[in-house]
Phi, psi and omega in degrees: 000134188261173185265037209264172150301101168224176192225116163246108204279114197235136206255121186093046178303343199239359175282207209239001090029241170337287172331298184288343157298314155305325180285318207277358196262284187320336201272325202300321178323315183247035192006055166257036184202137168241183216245071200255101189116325177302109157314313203259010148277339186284174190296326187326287194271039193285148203063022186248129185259087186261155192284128186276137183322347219263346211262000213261118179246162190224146167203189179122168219265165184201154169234037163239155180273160186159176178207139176321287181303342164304324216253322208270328161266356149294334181282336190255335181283331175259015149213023173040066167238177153074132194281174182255337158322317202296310215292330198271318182284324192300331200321284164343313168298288197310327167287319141324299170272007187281312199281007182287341198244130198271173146293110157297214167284101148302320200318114184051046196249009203066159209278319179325276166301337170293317206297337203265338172304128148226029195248153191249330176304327181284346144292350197256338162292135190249009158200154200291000168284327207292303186294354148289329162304297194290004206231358189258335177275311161286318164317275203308287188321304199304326158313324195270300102064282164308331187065036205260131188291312195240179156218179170229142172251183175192124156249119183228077170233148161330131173317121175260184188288175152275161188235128179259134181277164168247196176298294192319350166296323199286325180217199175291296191313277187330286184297295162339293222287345184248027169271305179299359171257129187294335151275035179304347209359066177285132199280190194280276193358302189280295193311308142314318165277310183298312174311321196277326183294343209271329178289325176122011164296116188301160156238142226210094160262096182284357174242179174275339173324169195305311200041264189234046202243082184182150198287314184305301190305309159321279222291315161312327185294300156331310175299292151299035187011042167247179180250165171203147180217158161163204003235161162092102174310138218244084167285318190223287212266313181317336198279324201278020128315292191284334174269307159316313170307291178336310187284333192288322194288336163242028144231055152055016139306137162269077166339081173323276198213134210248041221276140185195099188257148187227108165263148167215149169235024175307168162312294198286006154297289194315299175327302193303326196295349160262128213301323186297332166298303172249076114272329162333315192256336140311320125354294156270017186236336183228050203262315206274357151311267187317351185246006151236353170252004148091001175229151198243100178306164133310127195228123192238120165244136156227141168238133194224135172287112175225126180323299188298341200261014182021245203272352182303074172292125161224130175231110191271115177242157170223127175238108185273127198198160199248137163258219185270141196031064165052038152277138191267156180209184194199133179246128125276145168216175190212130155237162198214128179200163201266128210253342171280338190288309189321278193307301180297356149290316185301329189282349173290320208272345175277313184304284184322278180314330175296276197331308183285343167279286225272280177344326201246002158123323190344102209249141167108205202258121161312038207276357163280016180246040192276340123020319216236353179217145157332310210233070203277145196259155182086329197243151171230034183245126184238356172333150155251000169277296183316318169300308204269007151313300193311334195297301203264010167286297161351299200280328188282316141344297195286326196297000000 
């Protein structure tokens, strides 16, 4: 394990994602946890010189007031997760790094996520150059600050809507040149990635948002010899998706239809519950059938809010399917898992693998980390076996 400094800068700092991701670093950190969902804990990466938890500092940006220890005991009273030993040993950490995190962005985040502000500093930039300045100012303290050998951005902030791109997407050029109009309505997301890719920073899109996925932002990437990966973290029902397909396709079942309902009552819930919002996240959930058994079944996704089941995401499918001499049958399952406990190992094991892509020069699109997203940028293998060859063909690489 090396001893380097590093910073991981998280855009949505205080949602429950993060939080819990900051509690799990603090814990791992003070070997109150064991690495039991860390991928980049199995035998795969044993000798791969990935970054030790202790050594890991946290900031980032938010546009809720709020605190790491706030948010980490909201998340346990209202889903009765996380021991109170833990929260109580974890506290220091959780305080400390609480004072790293600035007022993010509105700007173009939509109406939805703007109603969630309450910080008026997230309001106050008026055109997207302005707001990559400031999100560029804060990178550069936090490093410097910090002392930190490396830094990562990572976004786990709320779903924004979709954006059908235009020309200013297409190049360096286009896009500089359209920061200065206030009516660019360039989404947060994409403003965050340029800043960060622009400094030579990696950026990690943990959402279906735009982030850094448009021919500019690549070409920026390249250009600053850094990296970017997403999008969208492939957690509960999209993975068992990505694992099911694979058995209906080789053993010669024919998928009818594909049915698939999801509740949560969470912040990303509340987002999602506006329709302009979760075609994003639909979007990336219901892509990935038809491009591993090579044909497109009828297909249904819905997400729905319910208050009460707070962060406990449960999704219940039905797969309707043909067998030998056109008999129809049917697989159901219900997966029911705590959806920030889910996510935030895979973005520690994405953070850690970023680190080690930038540390070894690596430039461009990540793509042996599609494994870890729904919607993976660079890859069109949605296998969740086949992903984790590249995964470990990669890894096999690096020795």
């Amino acid at each position: 394990m090396s001893q380097r400094r590093v910073g991981l800068w998280l855009i949505g700092a205080l949602g429950g994602v993060a939080s819990t991701a900051v509690l799990g670093i603090s814990a791992l950190s003070r070997k109150l946890s064991d690495t039991t969902s860390l991928v980049t804990a199995t035998p795969m990466f044993k000798g791969i010189d990935l970054d030790d938890w202790g050594g890991i500092v946290i900031g980032g940006h938010d546009i809720r007031r709020s605190s790491y220890l706030e948010a980490v005991r909201d998340l346990q009273q209202r889903s009765n997760v996380f021991n109170e030993a833990l929260i109580q040993a974890c506290q220091p950490d959780l305080d400390k790094w609480s004072a790293n995190v600035r007022p993010g962005t509105v700007l173009g985040s939509g109406s939805t996520i703007s109603k969630l502000a309450d910080m008026p500093e997230a309001k106050r930039v008026s055109t997207p150059r302005e707001a990559i300045e400031r999100i560029q100012a804060d990178l550069r303290e936090f490093k410097a600050k910090n002392k930190l050998d490396q830094v990562v951005v990572a976004n786990v902030s709320s779903t924004e809507p979709v954006k059908e791109l235009d020309e200013k997407y297409d190049s360096i050029l286009r896009f500089s040149a359209s920061l200065e109009a206030k009516d660019a309505a360039i989404p947060a997301s994409a403003l965050y990635a340029w800043a960060t890719l622009d400094l030579g920073i990696p950026f990690i899109n943990f959402t279906p948002s735009l982030g850094a996925s448009f021919p500019a932002a690549l070409e920026l990437a390249k250009e600053r010899k850094t990296t970017t990966c997403g999008k969208d973290g492939k957690t509960g029902e999209t993975m068992m998706k990505t694992v099911l397909s694979p058995m209906f396709a080789h053993r010669n079942f024919k998928i009818l239809s594909w049915v698939g309902h999801n509740i949560f009552g969470n912040r990303d819930a509340v987002v999602l519950d506006d329709p302009v919002n979760r075609a994003s996240k639909i979007q990336t959930k219901d892509k990935v059938i038809s491009s591993i058994v090579g044909y497109k079944p009828q297909t249904h996704v819905s997400i729905e809010y319910i208050e009460s089941l707070d962060d406990w995401k449960t999704a219940w499918d039905q797969i309707h399917f043909k067998g030998f001499l056109d008999t129809k049958m049917i697989l159901q399952f219900l997966w029911q898992g705590c959806d920030s406990l889910l996510a935030a190992p895979l973005l520690l094991d994405i953070v850690r693998l970023t680190l080690l892509a930038q540390r070894r020069g690596e430039v461009g699109i990540l793509s042996h980390l599609a494994c870890f997203f729904k919607s993976p940028m660079g890859c069109d293998e949605h296998d969740f076996f086949k992903q984790m060859d590249l995964l470990a063909a990669y890894v096999d690489g690096v020795r």
